[in-house]
C-alpha positions in Angstrom: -37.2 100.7 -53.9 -36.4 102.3 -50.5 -37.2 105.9 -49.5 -34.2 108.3 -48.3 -34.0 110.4 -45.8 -31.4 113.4 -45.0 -30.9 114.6 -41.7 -29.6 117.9 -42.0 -28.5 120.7 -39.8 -26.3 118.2 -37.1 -24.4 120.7 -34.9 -22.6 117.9 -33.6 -22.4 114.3 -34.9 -21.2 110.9 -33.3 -20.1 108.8 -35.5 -17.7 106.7 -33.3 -15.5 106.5 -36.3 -12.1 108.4 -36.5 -11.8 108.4 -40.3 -15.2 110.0 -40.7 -14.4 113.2 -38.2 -12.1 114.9 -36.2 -9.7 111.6 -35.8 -10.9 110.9 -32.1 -12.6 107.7 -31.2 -16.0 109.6 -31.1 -15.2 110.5 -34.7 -16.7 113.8 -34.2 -18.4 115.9 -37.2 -19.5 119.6 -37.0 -22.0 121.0 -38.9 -22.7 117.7 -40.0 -25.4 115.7 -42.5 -26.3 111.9 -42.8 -28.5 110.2 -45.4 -30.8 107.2 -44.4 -31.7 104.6 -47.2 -34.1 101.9 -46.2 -32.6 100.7 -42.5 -28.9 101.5 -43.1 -27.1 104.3 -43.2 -26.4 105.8 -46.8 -23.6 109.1 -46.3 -22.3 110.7 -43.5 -20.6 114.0 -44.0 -20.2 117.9 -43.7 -23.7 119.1 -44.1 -22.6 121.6 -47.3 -22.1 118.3 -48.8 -24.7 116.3 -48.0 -26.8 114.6 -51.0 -30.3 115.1 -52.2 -32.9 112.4 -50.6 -36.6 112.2 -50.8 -37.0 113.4 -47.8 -35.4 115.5 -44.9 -35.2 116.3 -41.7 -34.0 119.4 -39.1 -32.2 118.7 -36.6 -31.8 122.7 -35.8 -27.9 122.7 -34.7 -28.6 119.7 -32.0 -26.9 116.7 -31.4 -26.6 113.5 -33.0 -25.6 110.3 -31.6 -25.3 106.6 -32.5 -27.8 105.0 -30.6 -27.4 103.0 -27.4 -26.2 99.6 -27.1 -27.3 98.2 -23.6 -25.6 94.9 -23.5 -27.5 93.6 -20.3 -30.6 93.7 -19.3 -32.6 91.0 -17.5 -36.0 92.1 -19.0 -38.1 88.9 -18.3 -39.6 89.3 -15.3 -42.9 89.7 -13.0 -43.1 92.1 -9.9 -41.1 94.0 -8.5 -38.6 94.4 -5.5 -39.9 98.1 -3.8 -40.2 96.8 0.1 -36.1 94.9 -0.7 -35.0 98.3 -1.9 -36.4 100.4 0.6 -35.2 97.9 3.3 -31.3 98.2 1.7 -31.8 102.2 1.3 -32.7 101.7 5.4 -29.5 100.2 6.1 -29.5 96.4 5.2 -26.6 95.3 2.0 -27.7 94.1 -0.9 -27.0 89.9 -1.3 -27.8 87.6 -4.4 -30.7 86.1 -2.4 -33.3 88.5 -3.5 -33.4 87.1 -6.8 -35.5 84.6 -5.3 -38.6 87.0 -4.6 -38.5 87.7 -8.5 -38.2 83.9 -9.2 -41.7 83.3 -7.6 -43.2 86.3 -9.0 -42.2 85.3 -12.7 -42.9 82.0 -12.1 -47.0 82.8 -11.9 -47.0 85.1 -14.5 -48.6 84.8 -17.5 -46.4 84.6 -20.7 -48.8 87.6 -22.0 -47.7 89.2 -18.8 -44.2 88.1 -19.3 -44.3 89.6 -22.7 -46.5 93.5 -21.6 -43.7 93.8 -18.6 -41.1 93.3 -21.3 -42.5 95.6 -24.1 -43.3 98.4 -21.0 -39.5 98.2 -20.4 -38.3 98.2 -24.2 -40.4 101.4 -24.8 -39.4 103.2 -22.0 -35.4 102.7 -22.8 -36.1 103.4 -26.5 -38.0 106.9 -25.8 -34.3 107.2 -23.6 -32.1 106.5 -26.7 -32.0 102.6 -26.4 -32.0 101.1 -30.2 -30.2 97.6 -29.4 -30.7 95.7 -26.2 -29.2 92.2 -24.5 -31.6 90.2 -22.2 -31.8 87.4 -20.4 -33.5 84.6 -18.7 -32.5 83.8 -15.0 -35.8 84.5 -13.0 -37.7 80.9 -13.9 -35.0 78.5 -12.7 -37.2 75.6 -14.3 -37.0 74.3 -17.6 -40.5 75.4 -18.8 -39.7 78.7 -17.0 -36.6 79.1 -18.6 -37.4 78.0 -22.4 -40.2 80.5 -22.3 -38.5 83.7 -21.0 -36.1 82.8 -23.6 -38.6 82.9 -26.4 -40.4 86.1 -25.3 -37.3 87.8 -25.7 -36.2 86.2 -29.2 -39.7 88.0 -30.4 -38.5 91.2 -30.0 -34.5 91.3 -30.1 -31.3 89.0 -31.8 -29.3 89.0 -28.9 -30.9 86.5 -25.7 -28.8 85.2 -23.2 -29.3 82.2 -21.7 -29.1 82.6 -17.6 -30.1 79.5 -16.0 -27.6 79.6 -13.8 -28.3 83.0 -11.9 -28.9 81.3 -8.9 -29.4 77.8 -7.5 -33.3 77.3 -8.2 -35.0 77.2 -4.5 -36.2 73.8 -5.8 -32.5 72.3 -5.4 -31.7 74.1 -2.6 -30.0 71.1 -1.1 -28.3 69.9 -4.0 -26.6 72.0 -6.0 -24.2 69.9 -8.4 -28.0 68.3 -9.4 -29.1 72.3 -10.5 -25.8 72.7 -12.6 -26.5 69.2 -14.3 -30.0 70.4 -15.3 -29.1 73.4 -16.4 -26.0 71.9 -18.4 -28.6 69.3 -19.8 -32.3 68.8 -19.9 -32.3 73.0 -19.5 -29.5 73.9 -21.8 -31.3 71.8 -24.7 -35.0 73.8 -23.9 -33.2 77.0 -24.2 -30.5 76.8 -26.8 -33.1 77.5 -29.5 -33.7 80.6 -28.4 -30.1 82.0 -27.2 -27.2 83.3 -28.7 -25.2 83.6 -25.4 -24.7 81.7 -22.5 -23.9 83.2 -19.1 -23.4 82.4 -15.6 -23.8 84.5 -12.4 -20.1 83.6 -10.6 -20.4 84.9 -7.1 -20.6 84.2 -3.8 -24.3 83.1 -3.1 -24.5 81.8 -6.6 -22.4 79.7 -8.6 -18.2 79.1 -7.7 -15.3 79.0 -11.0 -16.0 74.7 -11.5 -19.7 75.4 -11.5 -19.5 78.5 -14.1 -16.9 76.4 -15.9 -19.1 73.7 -16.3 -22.4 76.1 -17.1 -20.4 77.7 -19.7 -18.7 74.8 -21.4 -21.7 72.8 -21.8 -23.4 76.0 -23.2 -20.0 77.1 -25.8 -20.7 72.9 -26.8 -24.6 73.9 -27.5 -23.0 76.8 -30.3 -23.9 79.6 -27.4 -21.5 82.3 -26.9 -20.3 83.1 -23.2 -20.4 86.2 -21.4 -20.1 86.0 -17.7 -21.3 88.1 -14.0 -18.2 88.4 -13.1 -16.3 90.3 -9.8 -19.5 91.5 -8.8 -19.8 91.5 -4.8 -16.3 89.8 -4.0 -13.0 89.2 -5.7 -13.4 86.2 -7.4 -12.5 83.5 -10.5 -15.3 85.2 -12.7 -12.6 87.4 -15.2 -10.4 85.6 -15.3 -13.2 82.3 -16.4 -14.0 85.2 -18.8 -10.6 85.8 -20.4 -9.8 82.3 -20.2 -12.9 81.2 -22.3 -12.8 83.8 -25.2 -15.7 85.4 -23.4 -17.8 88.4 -25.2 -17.7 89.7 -21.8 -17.1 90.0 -18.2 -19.6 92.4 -16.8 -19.7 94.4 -13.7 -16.2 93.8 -12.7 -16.5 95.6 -9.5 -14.0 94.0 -7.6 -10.7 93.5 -9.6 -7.2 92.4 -8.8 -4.1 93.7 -10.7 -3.9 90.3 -12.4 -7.6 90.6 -13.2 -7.3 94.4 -14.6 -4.1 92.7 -16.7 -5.9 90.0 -18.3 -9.0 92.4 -19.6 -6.4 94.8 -20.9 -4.4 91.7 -22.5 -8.0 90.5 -24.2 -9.3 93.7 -25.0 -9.7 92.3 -28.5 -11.8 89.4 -27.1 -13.5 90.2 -23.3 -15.1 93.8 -23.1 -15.4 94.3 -19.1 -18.7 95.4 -19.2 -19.9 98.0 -16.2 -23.1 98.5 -14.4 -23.0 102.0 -12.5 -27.1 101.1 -11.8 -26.4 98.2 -9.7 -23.5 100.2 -7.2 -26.2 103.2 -7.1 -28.9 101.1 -6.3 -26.8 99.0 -4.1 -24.6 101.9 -2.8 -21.9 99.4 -3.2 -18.0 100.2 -4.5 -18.1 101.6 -7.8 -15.8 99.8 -10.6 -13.0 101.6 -11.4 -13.6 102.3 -15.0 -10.5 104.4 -15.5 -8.0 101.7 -14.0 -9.4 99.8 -16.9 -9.7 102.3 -19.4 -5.5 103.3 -18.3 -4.3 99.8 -18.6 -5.8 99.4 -21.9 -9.2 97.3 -21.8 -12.1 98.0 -23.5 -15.1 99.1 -21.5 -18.6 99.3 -22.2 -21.5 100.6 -20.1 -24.8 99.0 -19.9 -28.0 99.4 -17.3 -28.6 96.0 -16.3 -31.7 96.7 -15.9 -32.9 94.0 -13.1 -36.1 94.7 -10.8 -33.9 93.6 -7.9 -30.6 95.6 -7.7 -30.4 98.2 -10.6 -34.1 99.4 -12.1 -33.0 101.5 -14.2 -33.8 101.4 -18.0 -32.0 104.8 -18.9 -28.5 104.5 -20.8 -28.0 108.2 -20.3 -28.2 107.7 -16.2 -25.6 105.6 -16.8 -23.2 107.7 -18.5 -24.1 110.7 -15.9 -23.1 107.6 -13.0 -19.6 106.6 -15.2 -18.5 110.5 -15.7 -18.9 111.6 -12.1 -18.2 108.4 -9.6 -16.4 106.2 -12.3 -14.3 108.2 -13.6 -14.8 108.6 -17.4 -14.8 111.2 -19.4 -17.8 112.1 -21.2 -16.4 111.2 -24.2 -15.1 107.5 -23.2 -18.5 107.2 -21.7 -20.7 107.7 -24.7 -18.5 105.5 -26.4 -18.8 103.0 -24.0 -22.6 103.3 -24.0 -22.8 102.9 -27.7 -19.6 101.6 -29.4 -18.5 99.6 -26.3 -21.8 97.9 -25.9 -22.0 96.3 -29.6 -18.4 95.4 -29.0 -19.4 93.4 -26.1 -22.2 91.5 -27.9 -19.6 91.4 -31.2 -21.5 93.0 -33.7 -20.0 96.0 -36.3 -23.9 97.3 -37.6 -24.3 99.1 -34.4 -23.3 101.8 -31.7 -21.4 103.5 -35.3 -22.9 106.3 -37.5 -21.1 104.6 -40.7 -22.6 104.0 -44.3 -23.4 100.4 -44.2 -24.4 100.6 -40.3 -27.6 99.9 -39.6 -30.1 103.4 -39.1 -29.9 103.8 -35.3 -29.4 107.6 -34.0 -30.9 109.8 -30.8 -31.3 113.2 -31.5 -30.2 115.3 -28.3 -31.9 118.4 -27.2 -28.6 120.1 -26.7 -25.6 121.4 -29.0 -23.1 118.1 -27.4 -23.0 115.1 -26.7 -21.5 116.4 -23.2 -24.9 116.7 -22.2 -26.0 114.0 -21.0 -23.4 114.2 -18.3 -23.4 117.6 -18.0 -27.5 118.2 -17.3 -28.2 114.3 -15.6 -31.5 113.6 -15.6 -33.0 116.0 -18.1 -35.1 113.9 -20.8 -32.1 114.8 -23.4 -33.4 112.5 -26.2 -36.4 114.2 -28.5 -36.0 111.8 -31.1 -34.8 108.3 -31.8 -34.5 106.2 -35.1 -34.7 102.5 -35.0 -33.7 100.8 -38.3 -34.2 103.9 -40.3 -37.6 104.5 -39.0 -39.0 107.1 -36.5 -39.3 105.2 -33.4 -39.4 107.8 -30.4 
């Protein structure tokens, strides 16, 4: 039999569901309580009528939030990329070439070191709010590489994305229709196993619409899901590959056409566009438009993508401080995007809510609001997080 736990005393509670509060998609409560029992959540509701549990909790009049839902990462990885970012911050723009320092670095690491770079990363974004997190592969390029940056991450999440095609591996430098058949093949067959998505980087540099086609076909064939890079550094085919494909989702989406905006907004249901404020700040490239998206109806989530090369950042609420003041968002769209948005765009219901049912995910804010972590960027907000109905920050 599983213990309960109330936590009582909310000043302010997210439950990003309108029938449980105030009728807004944040589904605000005030004065609020919610019961834990086992990993899921039990009751959520006025704090006068919360029910007895076995245990409780104060939360003192703070805030509490679903947790985050970072829907890419690319956490697999050895090294890191200080002298390339110094360089850019000196003047020099930011290509998809660098990917190839991290490549060799990962590539003579260690799994064990694979595996203690990972963990490092996972702790630092849960002690930030972090409860459910995407990653990938994309920095072996080999099929040995690959399949085991792939299994490292199955140890320690549900949702790994296969990324073989990030970039042309240096070793087919010269031939890149032969590094789309191995990674539609002999590749794609290693790493299947350990994926539930598929995904392609579509850019200039990388991999053009026939090539992402074919990387994403071959992977929907192997029962993996596609998400795509898309309209990242250029205008490009990436959205609308995305739409087109029943993608989960299209993620940075920095550079959109009317016709691409459209298509998001038409399969809002279906493609989240998925934005990565890290990657312009680290970059100091355009920022995506999220409230041209938001206006004509898509659904946006935010997500780190958390990448030693062009966004090292591991901290959701950075994020939502980067979408309120140079994307546009409210605070409000922007913590459901970080939360709600983000299990949208890796399709699950259990998470980024504060419903009975849902699985027992929350950050405790040291502040009265949500607004917060907009209002006061870069203050460690979160003082404690819950992972699965257990204490994990």
């Amino acid at each position: 039999m599983t213990s309960t736990t109330v936590i009582k005393n909310i000043g302010s509670l997210v439950t990003n569901d309108p029938a449980l509060g105030d009728g807004t998609p944040l589904g605000l409560i005030e004065n609020a309580a919610l019961v834990i029992d086992g990993d899921e959540i039990a009751w959520v509701g006025e704090a006068a009528a919360a029910p007895a549990a076995d245990a409780a909790f104060d939360a003192k009049g703070r805030a509490v939030i679903p947790g985050f839902v970072d829907s890419h990462s690319h956490l697999v990885f050895a090294g890191d990329r200080t002298a390339e970012f110094n360089a850019r911050m000196s003047g020099r723009s930011y290509s998809a070439g660098g990917i190839r320092t991290t490549v060799a670095a990962t590539r003579a690491a260690s799994d064990a070191e694979l595996e203690a770079n990972l963990l490092r990363h996972l702790d630092e974004a849960r002690r930030q709010g972090t409860t459910t997190f995407e990653t990938k592969s994309g920095y072996g390029l080999t099929v040995e590489d690959e399949a085991r940056a792939l299994r490292i991450a199955a140890a320690h999440t549900e949702e790994v994305t296969y990324l073989g095609a990030h970039i042309v591996s240096p070793d087919y430098a010269e031939d890149p229709a032969g590094y789309v058949d191995l990674v539609t093949g002999e590749m794609l067959a290693a790493c299947a196993p350990y994926a539930r998505w598929v995904d392609v980087f579509c850019e200039k540099g990388a991999f053009d619409g026939d090539q992402a086609r074919a990387v994403l076909t071959a992977g929907a064939a192997a029962g993996l899901i596609p998400r795509v890079h898309a309209n990242q550094l250029s205008y490009g085919p990436g959205v609308q590959l995305a739409v087109e494909l029943g993608a989960a989702s299209a993620d940075h989406c920095t550079h959109l056409t009317d016709a691409d905006v459209d298509a998001l907004a038409q399969a809002a249901g279906t493609t989240v566009a998925t934005l990565l404020p890290g990657a312009e700040f680290s970059t100091r490239a355009q920022w995506p438009d999220a409230r041209r998206l938001i206006d004509a109806g898509a659904t946006v989530a935010l997500s780190t993508d958390c990448n030693p090369g062009s966004s090292y950042t591991s901290s959701m609420p950075f994020c939502i401080a980067l979408a309120v003041r140079d994307m546009r968002m409210t605070p409000d769209e922007a913590l459901w995007s970080a939360t709600a948005g983000g299990a949208r765009a890796l399709r699950r219901t259990d998470v980024g809510v504060v419903t009975p049912g849902a699985r027992a995910d929350l950050a405790l804010l040291e502040a009265p609001s949500h607004v917060h972590l907009a209002y006061r960027p870069g203050v460690p907000l979160v003082s404690a997080v819950w992972q699965r109905g257990v204490r994990a920050a």
